[in-house]
C-alpha positions in Angstrom: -45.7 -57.5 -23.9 -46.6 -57.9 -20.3 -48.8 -55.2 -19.3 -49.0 -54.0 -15.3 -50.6 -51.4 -13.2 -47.6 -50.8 -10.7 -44.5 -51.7 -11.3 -42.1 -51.2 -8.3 -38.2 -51.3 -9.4 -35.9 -51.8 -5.9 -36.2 -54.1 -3.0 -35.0 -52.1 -0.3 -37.3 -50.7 2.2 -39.0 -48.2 -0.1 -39.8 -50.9 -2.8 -41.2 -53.5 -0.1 -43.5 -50.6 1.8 -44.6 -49.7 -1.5 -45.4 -52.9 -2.5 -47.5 -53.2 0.6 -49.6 -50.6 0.1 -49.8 -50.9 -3.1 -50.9 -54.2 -2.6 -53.4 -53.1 -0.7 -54.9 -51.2 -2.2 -55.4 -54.0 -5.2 -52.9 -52.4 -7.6 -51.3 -56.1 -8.5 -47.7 -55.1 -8.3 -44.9 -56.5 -9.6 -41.3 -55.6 -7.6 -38.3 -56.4 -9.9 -35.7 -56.6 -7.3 -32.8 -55.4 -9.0 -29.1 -55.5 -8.2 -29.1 -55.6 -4.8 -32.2 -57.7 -3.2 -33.5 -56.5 -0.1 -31.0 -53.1 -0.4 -28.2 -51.6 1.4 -30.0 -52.9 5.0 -28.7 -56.4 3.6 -24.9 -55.2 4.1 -25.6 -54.1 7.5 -25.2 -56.4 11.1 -27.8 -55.1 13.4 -30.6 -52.5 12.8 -31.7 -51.6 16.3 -33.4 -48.0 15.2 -36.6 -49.3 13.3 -39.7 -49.0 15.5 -41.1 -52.2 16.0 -38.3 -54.4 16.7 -37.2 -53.5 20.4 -34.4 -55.9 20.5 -33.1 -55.1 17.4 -32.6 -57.3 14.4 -30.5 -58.3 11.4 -30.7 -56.5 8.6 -31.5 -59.1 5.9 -34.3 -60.4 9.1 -36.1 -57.1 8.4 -35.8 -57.1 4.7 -37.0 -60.4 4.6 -39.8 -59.7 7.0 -40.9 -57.0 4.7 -40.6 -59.0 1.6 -43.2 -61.5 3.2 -45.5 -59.0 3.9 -45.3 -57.7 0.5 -46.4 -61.0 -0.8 -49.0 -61.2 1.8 -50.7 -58.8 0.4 -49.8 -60.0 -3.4 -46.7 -58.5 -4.7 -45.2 -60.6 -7.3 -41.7 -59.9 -6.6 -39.2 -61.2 -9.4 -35.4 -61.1 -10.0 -33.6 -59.2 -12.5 -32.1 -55.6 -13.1 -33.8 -53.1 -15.2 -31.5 -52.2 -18.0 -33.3 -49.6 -20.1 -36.6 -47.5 -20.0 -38.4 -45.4 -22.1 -40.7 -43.0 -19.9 -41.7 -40.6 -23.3 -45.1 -41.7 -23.0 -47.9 -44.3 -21.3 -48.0 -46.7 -20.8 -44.0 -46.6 -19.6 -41.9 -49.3 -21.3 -39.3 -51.2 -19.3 -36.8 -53.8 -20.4 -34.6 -56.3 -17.7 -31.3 -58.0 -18.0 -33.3 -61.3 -17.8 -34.8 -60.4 -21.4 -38.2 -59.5 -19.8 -39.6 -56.0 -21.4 -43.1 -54.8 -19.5 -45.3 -51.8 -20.0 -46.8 -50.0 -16.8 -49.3 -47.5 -16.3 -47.5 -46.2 -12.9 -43.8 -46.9 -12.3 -42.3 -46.8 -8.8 -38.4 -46.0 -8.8 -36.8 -47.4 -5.8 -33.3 -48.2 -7.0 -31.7 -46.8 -4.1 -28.0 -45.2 -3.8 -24.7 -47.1 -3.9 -21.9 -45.9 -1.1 -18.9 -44.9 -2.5 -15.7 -47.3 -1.4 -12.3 -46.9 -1.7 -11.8 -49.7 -3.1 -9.9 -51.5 -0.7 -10.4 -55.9 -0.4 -10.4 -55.5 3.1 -13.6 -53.5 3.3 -15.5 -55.9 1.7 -13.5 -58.3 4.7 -14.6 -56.1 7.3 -17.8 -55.4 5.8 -20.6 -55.2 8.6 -17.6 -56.0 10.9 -16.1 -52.4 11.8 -17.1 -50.9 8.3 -19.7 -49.1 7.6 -20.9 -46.0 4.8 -23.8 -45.2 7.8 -23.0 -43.3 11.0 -25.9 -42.6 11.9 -27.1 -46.1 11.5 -24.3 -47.6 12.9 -22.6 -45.0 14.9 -24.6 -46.8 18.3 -22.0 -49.6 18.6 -19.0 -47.7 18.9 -19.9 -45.6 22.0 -16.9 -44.6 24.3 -14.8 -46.3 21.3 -11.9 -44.9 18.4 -13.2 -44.9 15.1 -12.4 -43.3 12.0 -14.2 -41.5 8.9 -12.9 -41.1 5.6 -13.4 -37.9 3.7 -13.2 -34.1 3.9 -16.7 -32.3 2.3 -19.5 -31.4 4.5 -21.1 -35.5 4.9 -17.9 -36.9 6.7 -17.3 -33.7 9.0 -21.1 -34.1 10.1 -20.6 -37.6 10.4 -17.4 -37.0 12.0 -19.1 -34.7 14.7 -22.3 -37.1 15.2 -19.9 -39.7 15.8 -17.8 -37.8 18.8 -21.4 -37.5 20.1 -20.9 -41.0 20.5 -17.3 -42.4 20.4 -14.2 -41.8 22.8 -11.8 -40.5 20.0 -12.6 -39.9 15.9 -10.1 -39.3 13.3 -11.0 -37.3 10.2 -8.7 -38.9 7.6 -8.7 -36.9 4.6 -6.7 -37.2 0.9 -6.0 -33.5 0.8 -4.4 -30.8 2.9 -7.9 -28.9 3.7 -11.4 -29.9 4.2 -13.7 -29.1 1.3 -16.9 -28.8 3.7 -18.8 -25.4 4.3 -16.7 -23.1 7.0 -19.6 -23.3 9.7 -18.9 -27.7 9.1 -15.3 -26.9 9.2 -15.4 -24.7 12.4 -17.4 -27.6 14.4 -14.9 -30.7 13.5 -11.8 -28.8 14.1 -12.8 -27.2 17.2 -14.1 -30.7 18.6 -11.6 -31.9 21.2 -12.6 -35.6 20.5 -12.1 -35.3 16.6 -8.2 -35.5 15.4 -8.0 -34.7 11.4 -5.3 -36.0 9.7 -4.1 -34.4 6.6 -2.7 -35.2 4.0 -3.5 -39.0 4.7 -5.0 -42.2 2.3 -5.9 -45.2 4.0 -4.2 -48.4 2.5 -5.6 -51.5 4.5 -7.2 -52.6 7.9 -6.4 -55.0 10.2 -7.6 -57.0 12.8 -8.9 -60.7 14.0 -12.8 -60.9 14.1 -13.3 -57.0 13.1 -11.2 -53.8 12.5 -8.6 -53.2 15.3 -6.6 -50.9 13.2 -5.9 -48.9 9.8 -2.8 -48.9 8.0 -1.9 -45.2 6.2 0.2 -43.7 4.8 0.7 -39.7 4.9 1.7 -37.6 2.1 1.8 -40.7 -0.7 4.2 -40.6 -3.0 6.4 -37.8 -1.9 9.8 -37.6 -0.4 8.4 -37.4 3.0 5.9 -40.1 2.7 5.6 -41.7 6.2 3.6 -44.9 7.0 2.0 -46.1 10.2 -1.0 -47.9 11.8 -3.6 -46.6 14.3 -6.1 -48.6 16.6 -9.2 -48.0 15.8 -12.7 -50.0 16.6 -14.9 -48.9 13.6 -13.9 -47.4 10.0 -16.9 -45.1 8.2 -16.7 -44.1 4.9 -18.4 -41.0 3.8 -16.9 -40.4 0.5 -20.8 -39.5 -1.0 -23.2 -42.2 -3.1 -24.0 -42.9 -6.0 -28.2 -42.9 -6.6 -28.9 -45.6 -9.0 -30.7 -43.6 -11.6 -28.5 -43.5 -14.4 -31.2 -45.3 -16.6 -33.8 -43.0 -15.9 -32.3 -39.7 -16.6 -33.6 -39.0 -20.1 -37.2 -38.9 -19.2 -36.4 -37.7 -15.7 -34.8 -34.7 -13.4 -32.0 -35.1 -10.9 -29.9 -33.1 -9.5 -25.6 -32.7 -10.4 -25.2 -36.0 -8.2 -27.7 -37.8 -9.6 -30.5 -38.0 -7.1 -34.1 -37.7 -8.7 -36.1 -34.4 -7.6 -39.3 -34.5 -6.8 -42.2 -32.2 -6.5 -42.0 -30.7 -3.5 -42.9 -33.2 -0.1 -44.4 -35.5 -2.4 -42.7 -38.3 -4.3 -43.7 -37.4 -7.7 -41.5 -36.9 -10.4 -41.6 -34.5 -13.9 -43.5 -37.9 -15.3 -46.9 -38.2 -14.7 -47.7 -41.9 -13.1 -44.0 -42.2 -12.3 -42.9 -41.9 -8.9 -39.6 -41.7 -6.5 -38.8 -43.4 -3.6 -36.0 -44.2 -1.3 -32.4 -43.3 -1.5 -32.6 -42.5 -5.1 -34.1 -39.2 -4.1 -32.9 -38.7 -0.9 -29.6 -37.2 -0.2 -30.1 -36.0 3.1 -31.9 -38.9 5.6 -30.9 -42.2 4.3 -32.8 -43.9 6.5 -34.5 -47.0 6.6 -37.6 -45.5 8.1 -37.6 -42.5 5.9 -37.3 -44.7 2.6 -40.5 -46.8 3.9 -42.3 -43.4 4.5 -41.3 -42.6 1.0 -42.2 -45.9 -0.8 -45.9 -45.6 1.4 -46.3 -42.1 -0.4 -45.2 -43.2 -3.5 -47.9 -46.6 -3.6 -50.8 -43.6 -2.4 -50.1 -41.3 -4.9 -49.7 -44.2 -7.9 -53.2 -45.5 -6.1 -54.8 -42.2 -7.1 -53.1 -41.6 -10.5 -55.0 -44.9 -11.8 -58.3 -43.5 -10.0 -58.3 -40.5 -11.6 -57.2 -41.5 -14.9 -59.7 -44.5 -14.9 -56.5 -47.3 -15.5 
């Protein structure tokens, strides 16, 4: 069995900063890249809010940039998803769908989160053209515009309200007849004259020629009354929740009722000694590229000084 000092599982902006400093910092990591290479910032157009990059750039541009400079510094970075772990002592055992099984004194978990869709073909048509799971990433690009956000619990209405920050008009379409959200989120969307909630309401399709120009729904589906019609809108955000990609890990490991790991405190240390969190996995509050590369930086400090101090 292959033994390593770090292994880093996720490719998104937590795994790469985390392979940079763990590289380093001579830790030899490996980076299994898992499901999704490069992360979530590979679905997404333009990223114009990471510092260093005053003209913007393409999201798969900036994963790639990071993946370089991971291997600058002597990540090996491989392909395959991790399917199984066992965390009950060290060194950590960890087995991929390739048929690889390695052993690690210090594990980095940077598996990310997945957004919740509705499931609809044409978001994956309109994907990074007028869809997005990420106002505040791509909320920018629809200033003095219509847009739309699916859901009714406390992430769309804030989403909902950054958004009329932003946009002309915003529509609150939501399955049920009242918004799950705390009062105080409730209070702020409906008395926002730029945000229209509609009721009652399920999205069926979009439309349009080289991007969303529209949404076809349907309002009270499936009763008497049921009523159809389209509205013009120049963005659709979904903010349904995610999904942290830590099923495989919860045996050995805390999270909370969605799923996201906890950590101790502001660090990125989890219940495990040597085994770390990063990213989206445990964040359900920034989602941010930045504040996943801050987090996969900790991580690759604190698995530095583990080894020191346990002489590995």
């Amino acid at each position: 069995m292959e033994h390593i000092r770090c292994l880093i599982i996720g490719s998104g902006p937590a795994g790469y900063t985390a392979a940079i400093y763990a590289g380093r910092a001579n830790l030899s990591p490996v980076v299994y890249e898992g499901i999704q290479p490069g992360g979530q910032l590979t679905t997404t157009t333009e990223v114009e809010n990471f510092p260093g990059y005053p003209e913007g750039i393409t999201g798969p541009e900036l994963m790639d940039d990071l993946r370089k400079q991971a291997e600058r510094f002597g990540a090996d970075i491989r392909s395959a998803i991790a399917i199984k772990t066992d965390l009950s002592e060290r060194p950590y055992r960890i087995t991929f769908d390739n048929g690889d099984e390695v052993s690690a004194d210090t594990l980095i978990i940077a598996t990310g989160a997945t957004a919740k869709y509705l499931g609809l073909d044409d978001e994956k048509k309109y994907a990074g053209m007028g869809v997005s799971a990420c106002a505040t990433c791509d909320g920018f690009f629809y200033r003095k515009k219509t847009v739309a956000v699916v859901g009714g619990g406390d992430t769309a209405c804030e989403e909902a309200t950054y958004l009329a920050g932003l946009a002309s008009k915003v529509y609150l379409i939501v399955r049920k007849p009242y918004l799950r959200a705390s009062k105080i989120m409730q209070e702020r969307v409906l008395n926002n004259p730029k945000i229209e909630v509609l009721f009652e309401h399920n999205t069926v399709g979009l439309f349009g020629e080289n991007g969303v120009e529209g949404a076809h729904l349907v309002k009270r589906l499936g009763e008497a009354d049921e009523t159809r019609y389209d509205i013009a809108i120049d963005g659709f955000f979904l903010a349904i929740g995610h999904k942290p990609n830590s099923d495989i890990f919860k045996p050995w490991i805390q999270t909370d009722e969605v799923g996201y790991i906890l950590t101790e405190g502001a660090t990125p240390r989890t219940g495990v000694p040597g085994v770390f969190a990063a990213g989206d996995v445990a964040d359900p509050h920034y989602r941010q590229a930045i504040t996943a590369a801050g987090s996969g930086c900790k991580a690759a400090i604190e698995a530095e000084r583990y080894l020191t101090e346990n002489n590995l």
